[in-house]
N, CA, C and O atoms as a GROMACS GRO file, in nm:
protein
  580
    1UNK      N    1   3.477   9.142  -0.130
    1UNK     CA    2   3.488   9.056  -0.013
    1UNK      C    3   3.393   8.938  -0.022
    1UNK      O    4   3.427   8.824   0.011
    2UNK      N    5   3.278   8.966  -0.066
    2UNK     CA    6   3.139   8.866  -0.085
    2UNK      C    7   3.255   8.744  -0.174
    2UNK      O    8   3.307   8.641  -0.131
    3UNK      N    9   3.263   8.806  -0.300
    3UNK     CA   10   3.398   8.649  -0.378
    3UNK      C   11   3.451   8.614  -0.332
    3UNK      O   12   3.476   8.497  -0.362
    4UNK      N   13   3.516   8.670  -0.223
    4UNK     CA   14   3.646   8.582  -0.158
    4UNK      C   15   3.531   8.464  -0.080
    4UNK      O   16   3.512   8.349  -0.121
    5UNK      N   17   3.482   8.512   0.010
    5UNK     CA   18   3.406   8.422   0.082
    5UNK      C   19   3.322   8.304  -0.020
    5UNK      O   20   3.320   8.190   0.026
    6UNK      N   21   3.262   8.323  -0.136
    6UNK     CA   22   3.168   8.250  -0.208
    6UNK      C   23   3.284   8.150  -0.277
    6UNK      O   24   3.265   8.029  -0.264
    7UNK      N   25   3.379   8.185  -0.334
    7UNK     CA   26   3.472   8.125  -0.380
    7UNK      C   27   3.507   8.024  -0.303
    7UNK      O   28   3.511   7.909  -0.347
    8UNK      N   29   3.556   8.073  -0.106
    8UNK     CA   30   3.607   8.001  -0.012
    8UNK      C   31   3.509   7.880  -0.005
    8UNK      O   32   3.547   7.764  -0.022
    9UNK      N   33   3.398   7.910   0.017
    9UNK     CA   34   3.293   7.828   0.067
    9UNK      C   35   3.247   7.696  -0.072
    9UNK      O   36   3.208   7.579  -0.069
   10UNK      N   37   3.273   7.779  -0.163
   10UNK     CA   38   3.243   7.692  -0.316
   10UNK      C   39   3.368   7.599  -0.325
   10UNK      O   40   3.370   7.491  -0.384
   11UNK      N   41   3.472   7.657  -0.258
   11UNK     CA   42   3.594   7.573  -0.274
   11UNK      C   43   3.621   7.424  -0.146
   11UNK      O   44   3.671   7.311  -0.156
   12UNK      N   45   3.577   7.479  -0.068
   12UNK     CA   46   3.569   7.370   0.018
   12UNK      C   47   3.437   7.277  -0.002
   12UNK      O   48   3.474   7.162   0.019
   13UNK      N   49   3.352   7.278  -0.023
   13UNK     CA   50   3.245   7.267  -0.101
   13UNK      C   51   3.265   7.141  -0.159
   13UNK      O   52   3.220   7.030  -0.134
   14UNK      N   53   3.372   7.200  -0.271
   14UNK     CA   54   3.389   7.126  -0.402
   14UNK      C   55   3.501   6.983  -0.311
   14UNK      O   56   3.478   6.865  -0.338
   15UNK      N   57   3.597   7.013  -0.227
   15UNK     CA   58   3.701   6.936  -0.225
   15UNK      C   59   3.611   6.830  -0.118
   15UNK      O   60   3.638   6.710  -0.124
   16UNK      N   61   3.516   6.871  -0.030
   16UNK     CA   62   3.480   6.789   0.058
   16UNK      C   63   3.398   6.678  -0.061
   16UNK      O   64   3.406   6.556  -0.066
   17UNK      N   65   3.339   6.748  -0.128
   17UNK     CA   66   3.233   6.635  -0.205
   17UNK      C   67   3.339   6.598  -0.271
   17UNK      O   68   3.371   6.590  -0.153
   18UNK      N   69   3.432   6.565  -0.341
   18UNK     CA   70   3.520   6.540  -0.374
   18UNK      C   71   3.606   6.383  -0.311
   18UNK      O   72   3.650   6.283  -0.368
   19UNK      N   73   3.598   6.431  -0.150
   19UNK     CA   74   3.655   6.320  -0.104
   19UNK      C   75   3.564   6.215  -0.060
   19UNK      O   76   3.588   6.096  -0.042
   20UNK      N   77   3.448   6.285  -0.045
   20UNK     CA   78   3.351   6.174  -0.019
   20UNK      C   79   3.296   6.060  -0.127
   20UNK      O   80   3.267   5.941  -0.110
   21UNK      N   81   3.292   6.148  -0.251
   21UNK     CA   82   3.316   6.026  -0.372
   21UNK      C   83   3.409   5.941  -0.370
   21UNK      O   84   3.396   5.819  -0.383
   22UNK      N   85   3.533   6.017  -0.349
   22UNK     CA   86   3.652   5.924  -0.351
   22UNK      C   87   3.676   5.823  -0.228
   22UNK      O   88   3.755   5.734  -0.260
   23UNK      N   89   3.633   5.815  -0.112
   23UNK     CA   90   3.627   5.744   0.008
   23UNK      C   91   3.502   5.637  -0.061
   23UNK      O   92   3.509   5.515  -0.067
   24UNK      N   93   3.401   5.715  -0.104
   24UNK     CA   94   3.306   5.601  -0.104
   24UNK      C   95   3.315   5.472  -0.248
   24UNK      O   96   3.242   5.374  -0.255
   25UNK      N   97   3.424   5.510  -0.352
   25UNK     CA   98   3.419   5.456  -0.446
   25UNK      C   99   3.576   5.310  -0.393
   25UNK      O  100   3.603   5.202  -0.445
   26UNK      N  101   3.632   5.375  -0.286
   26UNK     CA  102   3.738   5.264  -0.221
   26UNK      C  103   3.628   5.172  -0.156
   26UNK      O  104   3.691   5.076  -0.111
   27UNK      N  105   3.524   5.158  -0.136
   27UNK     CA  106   3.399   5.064  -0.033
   27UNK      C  107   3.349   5.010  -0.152
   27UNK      O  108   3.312   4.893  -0.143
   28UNK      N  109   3.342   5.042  -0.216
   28UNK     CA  110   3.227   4.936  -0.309
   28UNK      C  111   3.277   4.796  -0.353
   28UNK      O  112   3.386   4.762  -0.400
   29UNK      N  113   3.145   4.712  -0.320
   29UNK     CA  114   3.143   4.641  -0.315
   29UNK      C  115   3.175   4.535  -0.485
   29UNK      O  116   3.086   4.540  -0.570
   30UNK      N  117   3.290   4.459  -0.510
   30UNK     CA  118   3.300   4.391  -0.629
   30UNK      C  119   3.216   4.304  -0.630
   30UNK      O  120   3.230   4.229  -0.533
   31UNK      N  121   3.078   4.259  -0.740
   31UNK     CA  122   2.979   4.133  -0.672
   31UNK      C  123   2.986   4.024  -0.724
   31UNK      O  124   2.900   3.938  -0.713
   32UNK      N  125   3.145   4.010  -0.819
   32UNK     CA  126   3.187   3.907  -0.847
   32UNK      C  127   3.340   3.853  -0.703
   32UNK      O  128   3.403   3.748  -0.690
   33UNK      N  129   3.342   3.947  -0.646
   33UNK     CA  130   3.460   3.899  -0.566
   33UNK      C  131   3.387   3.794  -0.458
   33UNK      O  132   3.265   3.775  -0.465
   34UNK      N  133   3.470   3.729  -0.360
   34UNK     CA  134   3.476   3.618  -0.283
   34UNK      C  135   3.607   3.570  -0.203
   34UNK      O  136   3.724   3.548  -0.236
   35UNK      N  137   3.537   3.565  -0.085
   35UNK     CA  138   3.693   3.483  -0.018
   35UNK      C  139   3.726   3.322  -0.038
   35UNK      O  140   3.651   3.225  -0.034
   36UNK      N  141   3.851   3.332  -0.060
   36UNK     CA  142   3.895   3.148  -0.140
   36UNK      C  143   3.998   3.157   0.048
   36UNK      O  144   4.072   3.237   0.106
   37UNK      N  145   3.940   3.033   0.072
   37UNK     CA  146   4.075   2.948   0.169
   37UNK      C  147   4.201   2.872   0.152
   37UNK      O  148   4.202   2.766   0.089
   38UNK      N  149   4.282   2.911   0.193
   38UNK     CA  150   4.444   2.855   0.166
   38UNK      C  151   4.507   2.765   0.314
   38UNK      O  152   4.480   2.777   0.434
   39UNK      N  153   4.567   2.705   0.265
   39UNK     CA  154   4.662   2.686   0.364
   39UNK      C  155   4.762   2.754   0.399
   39UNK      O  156   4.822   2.794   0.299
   40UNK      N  157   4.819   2.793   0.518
   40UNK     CA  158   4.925   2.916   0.500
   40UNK      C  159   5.055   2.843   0.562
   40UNK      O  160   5.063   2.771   0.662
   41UNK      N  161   5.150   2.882   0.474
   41UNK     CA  162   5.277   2.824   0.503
   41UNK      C  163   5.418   2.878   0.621
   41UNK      O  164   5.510   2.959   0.606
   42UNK      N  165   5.386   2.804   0.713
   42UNK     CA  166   5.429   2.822   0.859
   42UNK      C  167   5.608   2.816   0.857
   42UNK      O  168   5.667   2.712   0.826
   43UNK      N  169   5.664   2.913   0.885
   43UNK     CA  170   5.830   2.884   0.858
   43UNK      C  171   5.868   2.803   1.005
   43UNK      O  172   5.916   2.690   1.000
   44UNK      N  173   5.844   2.864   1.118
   44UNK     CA  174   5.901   2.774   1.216
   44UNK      C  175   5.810   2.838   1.307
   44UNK      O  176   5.767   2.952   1.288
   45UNK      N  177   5.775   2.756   1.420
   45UNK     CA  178   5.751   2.770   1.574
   45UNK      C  179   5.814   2.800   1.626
   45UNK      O  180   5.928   2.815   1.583
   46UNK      N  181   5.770   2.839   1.795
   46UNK     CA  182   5.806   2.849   1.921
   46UNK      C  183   5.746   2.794   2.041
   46UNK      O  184   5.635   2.839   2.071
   47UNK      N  185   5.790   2.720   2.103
   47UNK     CA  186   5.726   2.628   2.198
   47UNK      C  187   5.835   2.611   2.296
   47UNK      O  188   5.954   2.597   2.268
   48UNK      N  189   5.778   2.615   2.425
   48UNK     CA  190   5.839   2.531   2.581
   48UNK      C  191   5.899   2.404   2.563
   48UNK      O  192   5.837   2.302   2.534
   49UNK      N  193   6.044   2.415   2.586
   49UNK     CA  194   6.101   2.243   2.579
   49UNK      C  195   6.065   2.221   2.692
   49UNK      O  196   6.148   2.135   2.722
   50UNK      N  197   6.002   2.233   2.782
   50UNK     CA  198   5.886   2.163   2.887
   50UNK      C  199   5.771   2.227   2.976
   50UNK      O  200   5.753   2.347   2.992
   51UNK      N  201   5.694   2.117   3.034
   51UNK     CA  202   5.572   2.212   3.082
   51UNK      C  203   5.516   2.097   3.175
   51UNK      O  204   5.539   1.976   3.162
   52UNK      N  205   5.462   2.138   3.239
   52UNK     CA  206   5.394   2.085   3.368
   52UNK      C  207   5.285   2.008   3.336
   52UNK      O  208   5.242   2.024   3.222
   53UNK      N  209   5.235   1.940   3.398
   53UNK     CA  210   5.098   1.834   3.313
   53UNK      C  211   4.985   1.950   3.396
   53UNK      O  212   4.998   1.998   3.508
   54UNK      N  213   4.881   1.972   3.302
   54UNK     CA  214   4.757   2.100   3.283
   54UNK      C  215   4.776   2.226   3.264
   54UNK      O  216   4.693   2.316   3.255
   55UNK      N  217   4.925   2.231   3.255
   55UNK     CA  218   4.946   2.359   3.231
   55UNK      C  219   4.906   2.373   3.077
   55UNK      O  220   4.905   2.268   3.013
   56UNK      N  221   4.877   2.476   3.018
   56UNK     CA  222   4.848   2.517   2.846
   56UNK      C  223   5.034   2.588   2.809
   56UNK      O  224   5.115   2.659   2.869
   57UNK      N  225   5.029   2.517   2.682
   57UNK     CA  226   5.119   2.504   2.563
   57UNK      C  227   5.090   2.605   2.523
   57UNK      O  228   4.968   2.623   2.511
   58UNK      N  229   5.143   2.670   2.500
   58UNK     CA  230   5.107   2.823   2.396
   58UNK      C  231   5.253   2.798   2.272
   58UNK      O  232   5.374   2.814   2.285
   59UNK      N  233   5.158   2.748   2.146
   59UNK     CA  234   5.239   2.768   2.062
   59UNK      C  235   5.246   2.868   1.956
   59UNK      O  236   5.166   2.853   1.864
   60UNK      N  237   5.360   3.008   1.949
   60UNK     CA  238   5.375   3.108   1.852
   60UNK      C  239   5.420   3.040   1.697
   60UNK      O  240   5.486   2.941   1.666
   61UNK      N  241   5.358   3.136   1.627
   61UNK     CA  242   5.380   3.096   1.466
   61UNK      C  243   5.389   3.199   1.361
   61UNK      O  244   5.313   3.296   1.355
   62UNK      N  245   5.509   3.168   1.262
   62UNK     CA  246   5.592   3.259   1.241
   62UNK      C  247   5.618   3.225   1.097
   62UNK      O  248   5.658   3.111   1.073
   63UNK      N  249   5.596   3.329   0.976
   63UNK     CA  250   5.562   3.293   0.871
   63UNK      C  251   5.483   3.420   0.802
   63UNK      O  252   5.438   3.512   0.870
   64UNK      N  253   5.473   3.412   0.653
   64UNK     CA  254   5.426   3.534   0.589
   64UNK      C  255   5.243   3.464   0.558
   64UNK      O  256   5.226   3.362   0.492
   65UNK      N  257   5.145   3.530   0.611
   65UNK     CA  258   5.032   3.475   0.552
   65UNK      C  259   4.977   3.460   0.428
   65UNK      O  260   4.884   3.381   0.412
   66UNK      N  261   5.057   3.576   0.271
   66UNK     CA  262   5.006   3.557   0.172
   66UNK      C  263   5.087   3.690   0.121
   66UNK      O  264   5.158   3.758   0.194
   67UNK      N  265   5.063   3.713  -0.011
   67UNK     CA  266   5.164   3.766  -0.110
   67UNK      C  267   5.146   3.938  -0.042
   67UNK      O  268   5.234   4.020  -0.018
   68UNK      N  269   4.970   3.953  -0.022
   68UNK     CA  270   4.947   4.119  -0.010
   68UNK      C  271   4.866   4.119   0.061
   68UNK      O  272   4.837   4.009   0.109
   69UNK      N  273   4.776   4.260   0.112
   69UNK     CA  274   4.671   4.264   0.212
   69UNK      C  275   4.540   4.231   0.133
   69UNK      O  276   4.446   4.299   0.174
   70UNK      N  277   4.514   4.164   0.053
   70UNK     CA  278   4.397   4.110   0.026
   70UNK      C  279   4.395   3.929   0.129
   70UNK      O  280   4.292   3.866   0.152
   71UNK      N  281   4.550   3.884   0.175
   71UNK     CA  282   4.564   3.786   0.265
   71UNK      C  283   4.491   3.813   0.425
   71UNK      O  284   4.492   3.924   0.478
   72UNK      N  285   4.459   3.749   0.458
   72UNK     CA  286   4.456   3.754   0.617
   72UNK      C  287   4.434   3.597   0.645
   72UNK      O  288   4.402   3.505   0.570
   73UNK      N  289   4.464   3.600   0.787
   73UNK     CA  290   4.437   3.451   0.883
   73UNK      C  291   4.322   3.415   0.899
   73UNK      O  292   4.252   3.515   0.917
   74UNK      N  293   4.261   3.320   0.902
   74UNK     CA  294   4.127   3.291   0.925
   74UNK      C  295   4.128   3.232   1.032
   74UNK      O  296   4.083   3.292   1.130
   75UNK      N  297   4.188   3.075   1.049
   75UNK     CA  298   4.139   3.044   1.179
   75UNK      C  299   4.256   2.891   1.170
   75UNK      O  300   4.305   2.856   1.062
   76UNK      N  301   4.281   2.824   1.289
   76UNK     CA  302   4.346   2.702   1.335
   76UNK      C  303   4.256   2.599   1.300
   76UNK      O  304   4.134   2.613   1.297
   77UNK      N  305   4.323   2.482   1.269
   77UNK     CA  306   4.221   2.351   1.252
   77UNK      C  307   4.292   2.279   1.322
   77UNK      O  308   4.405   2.255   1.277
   78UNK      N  309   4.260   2.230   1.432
   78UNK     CA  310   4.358   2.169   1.547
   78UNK      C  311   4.297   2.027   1.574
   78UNK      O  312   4.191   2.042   1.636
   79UNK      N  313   4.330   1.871   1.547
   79UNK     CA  314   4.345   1.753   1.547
   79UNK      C  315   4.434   1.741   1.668
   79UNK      O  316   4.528   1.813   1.701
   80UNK      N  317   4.386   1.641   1.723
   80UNK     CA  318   4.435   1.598   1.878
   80UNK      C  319   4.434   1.476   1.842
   80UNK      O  320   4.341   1.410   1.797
   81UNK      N  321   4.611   1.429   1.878
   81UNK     CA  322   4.649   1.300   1.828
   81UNK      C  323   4.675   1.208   1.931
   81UNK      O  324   4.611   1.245   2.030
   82UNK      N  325   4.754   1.079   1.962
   82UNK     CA  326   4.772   1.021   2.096
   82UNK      C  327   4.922   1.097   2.108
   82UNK      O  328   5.011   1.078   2.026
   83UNK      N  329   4.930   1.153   2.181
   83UNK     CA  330   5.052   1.220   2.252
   83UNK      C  331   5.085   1.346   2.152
   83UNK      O  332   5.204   1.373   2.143
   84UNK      N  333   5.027   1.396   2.106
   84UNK     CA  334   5.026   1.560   2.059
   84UNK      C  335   4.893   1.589   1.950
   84UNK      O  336   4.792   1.524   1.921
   85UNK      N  337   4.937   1.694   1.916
   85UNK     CA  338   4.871   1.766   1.797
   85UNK      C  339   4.909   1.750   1.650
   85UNK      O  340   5.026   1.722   1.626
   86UNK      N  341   4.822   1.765   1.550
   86UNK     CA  342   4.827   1.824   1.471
   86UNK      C  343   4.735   1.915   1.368
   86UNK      O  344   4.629   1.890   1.310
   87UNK      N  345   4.843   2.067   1.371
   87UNK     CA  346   4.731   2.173   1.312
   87UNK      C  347   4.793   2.219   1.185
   87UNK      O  348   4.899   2.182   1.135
   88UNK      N  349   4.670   2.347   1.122
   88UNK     CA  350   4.673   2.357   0.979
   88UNK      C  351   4.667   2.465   1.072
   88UNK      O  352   4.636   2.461   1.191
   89UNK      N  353   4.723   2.623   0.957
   89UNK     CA  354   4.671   2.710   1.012
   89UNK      C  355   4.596   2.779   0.859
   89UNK      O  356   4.670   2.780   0.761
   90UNK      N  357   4.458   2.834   0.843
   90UNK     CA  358   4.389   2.831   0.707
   90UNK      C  359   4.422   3.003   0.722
   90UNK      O  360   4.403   3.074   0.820
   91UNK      N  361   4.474   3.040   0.597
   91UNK     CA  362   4.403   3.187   0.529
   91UNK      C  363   4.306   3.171   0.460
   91UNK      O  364   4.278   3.058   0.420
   92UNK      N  365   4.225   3.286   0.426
   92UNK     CA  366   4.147   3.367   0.361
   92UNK      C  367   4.192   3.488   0.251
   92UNK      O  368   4.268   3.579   0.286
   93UNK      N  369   4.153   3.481   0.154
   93UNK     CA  370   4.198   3.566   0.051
   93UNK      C  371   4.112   3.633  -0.002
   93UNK      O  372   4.048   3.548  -0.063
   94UNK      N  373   4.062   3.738  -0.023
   94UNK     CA  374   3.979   3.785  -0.147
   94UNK      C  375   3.989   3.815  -0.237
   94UNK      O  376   4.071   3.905  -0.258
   95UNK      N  377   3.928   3.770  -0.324
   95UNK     CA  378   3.932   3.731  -0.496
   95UNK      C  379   3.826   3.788  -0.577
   95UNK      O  380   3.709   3.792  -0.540
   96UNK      N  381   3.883   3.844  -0.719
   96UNK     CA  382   3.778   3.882  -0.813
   96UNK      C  383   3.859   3.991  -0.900
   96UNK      O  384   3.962   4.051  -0.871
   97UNK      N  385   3.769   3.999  -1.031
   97UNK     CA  386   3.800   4.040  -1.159
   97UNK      C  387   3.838   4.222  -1.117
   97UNK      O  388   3.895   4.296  -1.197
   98UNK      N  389   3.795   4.262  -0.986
   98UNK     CA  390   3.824   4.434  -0.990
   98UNK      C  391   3.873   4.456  -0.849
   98UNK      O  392   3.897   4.570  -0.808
   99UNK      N  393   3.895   4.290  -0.737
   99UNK     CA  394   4.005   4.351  -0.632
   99UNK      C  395   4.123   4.437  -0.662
   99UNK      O  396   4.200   4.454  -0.756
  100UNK      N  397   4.102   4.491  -0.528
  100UNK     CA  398   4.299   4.580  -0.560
  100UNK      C  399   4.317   4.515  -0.449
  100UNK      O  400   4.216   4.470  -0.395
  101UNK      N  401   4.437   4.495  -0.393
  101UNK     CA  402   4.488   4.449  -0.290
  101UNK      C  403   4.591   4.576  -0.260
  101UNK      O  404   4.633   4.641  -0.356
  102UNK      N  405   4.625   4.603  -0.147
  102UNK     CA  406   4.732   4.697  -0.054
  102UNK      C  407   4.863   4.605  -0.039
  102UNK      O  408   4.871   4.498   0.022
  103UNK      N  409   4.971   4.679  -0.115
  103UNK     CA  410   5.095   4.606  -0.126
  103UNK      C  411   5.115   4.531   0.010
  103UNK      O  412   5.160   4.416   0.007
  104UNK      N  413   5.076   4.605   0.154
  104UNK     CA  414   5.182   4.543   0.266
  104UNK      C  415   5.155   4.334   0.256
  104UNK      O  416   5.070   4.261   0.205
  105UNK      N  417   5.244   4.318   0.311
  105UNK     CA  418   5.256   4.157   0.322
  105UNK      C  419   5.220   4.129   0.472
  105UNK      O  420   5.284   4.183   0.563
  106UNK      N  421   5.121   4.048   0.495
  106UNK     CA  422   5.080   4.036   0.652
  106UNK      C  423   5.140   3.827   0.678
  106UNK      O  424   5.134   3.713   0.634
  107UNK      N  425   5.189   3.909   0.775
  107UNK     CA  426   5.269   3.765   0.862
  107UNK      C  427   5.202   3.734   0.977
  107UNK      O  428   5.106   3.800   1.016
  108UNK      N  429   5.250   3.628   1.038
  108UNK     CA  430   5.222   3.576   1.170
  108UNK      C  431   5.246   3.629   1.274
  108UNK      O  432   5.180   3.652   1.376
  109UNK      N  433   5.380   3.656   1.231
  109UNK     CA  434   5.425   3.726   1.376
  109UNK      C  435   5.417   3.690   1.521
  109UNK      O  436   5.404   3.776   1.608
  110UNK      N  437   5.428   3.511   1.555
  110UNK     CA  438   5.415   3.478   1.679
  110UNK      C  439   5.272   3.497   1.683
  110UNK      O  440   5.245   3.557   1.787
  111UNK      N  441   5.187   3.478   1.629
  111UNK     CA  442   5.065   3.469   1.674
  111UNK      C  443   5.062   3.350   1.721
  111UNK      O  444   5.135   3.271   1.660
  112UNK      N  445   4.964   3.282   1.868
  112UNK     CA  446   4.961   3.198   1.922
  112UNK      C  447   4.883   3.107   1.926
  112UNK      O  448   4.805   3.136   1.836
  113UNK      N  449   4.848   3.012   1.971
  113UNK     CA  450   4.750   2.887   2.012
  113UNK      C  451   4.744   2.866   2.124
  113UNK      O  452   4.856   2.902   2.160
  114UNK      N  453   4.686   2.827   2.224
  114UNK     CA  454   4.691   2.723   2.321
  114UNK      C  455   4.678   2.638   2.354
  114UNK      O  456   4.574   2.686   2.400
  115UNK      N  457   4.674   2.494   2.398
  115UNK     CA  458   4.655   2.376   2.402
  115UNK      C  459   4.703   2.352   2.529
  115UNK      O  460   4.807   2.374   2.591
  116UNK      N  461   4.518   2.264   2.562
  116UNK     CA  462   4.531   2.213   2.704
  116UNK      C  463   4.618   2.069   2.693
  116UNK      O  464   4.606   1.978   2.611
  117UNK      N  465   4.706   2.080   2.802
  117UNK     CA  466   4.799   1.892   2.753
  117UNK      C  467   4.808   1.865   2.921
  117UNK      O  468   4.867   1.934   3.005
  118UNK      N  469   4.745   1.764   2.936
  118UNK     CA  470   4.696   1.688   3.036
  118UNK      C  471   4.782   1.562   3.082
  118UNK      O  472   4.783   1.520   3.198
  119UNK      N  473   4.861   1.503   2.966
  119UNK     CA  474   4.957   1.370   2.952
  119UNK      C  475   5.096   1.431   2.986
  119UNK      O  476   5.140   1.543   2.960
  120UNK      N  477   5.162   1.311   3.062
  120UNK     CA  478   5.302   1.306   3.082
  120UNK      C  479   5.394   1.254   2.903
  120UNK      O  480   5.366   1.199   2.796
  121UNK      N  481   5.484   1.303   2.955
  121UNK     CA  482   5.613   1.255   2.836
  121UNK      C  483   5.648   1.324   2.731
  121UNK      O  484   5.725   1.420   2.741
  122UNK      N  485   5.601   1.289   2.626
  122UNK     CA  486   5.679   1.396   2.520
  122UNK      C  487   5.590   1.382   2.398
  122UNK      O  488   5.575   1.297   2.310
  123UNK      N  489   5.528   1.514   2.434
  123UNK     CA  490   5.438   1.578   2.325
  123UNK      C  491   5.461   1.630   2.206
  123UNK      O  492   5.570   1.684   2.188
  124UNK      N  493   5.392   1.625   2.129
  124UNK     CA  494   5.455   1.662   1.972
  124UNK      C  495   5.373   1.713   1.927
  124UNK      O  496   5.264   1.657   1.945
  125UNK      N  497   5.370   1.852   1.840
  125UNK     CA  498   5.330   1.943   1.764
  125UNK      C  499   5.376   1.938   1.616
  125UNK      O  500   5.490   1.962   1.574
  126UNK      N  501   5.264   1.901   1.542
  126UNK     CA  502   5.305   1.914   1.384
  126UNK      C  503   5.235   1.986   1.289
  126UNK      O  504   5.118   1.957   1.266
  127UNK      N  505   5.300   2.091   1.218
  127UNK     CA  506   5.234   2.155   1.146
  127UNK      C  507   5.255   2.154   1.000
  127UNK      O  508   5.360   2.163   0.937
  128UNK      N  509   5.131   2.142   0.960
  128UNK     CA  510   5.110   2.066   0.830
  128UNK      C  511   5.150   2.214   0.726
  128UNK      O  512   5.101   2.322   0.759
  129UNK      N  513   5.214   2.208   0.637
  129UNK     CA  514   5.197   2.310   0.548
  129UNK      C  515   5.168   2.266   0.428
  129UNK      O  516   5.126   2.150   0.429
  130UNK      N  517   5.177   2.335   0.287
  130UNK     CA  518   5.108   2.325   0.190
  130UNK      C  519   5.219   2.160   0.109
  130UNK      O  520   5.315   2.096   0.152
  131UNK      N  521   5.152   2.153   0.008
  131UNK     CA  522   5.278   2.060  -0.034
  131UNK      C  523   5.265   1.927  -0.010
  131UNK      O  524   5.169   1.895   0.060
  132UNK      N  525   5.349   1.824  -0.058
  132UNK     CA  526   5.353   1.694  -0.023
  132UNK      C  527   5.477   1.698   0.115
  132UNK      O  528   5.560   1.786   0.135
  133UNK      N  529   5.458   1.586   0.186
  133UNK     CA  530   5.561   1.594   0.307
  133UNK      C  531   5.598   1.689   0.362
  133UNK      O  532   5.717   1.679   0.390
  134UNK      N  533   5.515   1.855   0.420
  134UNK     CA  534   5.570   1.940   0.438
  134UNK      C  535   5.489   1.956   0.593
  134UNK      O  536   5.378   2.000   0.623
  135UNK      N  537   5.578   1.911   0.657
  135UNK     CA  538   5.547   1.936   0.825
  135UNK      C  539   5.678   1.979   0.883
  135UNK      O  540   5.794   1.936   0.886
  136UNK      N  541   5.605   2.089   0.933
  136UNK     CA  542   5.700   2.135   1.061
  136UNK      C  543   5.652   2.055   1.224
  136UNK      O  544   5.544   2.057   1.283
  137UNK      N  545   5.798   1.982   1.266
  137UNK     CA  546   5.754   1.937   1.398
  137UNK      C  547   5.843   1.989   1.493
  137UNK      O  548   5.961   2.014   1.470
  138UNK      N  549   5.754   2.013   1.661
  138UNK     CA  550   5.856   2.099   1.774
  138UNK      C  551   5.806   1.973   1.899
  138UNK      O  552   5.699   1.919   1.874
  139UNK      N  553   5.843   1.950   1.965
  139UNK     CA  554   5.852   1.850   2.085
  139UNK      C  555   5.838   1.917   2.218
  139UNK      O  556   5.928   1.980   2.272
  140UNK      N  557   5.767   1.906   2.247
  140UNK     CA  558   5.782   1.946   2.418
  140UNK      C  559   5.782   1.832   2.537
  140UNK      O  560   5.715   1.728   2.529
  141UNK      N  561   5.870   1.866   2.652
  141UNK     CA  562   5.854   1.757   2.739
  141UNK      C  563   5.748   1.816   2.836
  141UNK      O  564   5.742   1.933   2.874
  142UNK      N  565   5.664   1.712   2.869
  142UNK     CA  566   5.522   1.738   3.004
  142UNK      C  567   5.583   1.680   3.125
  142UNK      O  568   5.631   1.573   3.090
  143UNK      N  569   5.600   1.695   3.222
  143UNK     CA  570   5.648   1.638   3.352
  143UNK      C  571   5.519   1.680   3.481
  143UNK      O  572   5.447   1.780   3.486
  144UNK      N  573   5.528   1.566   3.571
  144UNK     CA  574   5.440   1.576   3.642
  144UNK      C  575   5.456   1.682   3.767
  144UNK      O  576   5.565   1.674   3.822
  145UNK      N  577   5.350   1.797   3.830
  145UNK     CA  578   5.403   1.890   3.934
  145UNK      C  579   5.456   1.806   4.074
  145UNK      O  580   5.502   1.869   4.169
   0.00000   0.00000   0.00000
């Protein structure tokens, strides 16, 4: 009976230290890796064909952020023009000689913006993507309450 138990206890033992190597060798740190910034390429918007003057624009954006999960979003670079916008939206990638990256592909998915728009008439949203001449543009009308 003593073996069964010493065995049991040696056996769990063994599998816990086991996973804790293996959990801790997915964390380590590559100290040649680094995050590189991209531009990420926006397939189309969603925006209000109109809106009230102070009301906020919430524009969704819709598009794959990068090949695998070493991609993610970083952040909006938003330029305020005379009668609209224009934004970039930047990824982040991490890079190096012993990344692995996780197959899934991370998108936009309507992720949003807001923008305060204060002016009457017809506002314009342009989004710059990678490339020569590659803007996506959506129009909204502002009307006064």
């Amino acid at each position: 009976m003593k073996t069964k138990q010493y065995l049991s206890i040696l056996t769990s033992f063994g599998l816990l230290s086991g996973l804790i190597l293996l959990l801790n060798s997915c964390h380590q740190k590559d100290p040649l890796a680094f995050n590189e910034e991209y531009l990420i390429h926006v397939d189309s918007i969603a925006m209000p064909a109109q809106l009230v003057s102070g009301q906020t624009l919430s524009v969704a954006f819709y598009g794959m952020i990068g090949p695998d999960g070493c991609s993610a979003f970083s952040r909006f670079i938003v330029e305020q023009k005379p009668k609209g916008f224009r934004l970039k939206l930047v990824g982040k990638r991490r890079v190096g000689p012993e990344v692995v990256c996780p197959m899934n592909v991370p998108m936009l998915d309507g992720k949003t913006l807001d923008l305060m728009v204060s002016d009457t008439g017809k506002i314009t949203v342009e989004v710059i993507n990678p490339g020569i001449d590659q803007v996506l543009t959506g129009i909204t009308e502002v009307v006064t309450p």
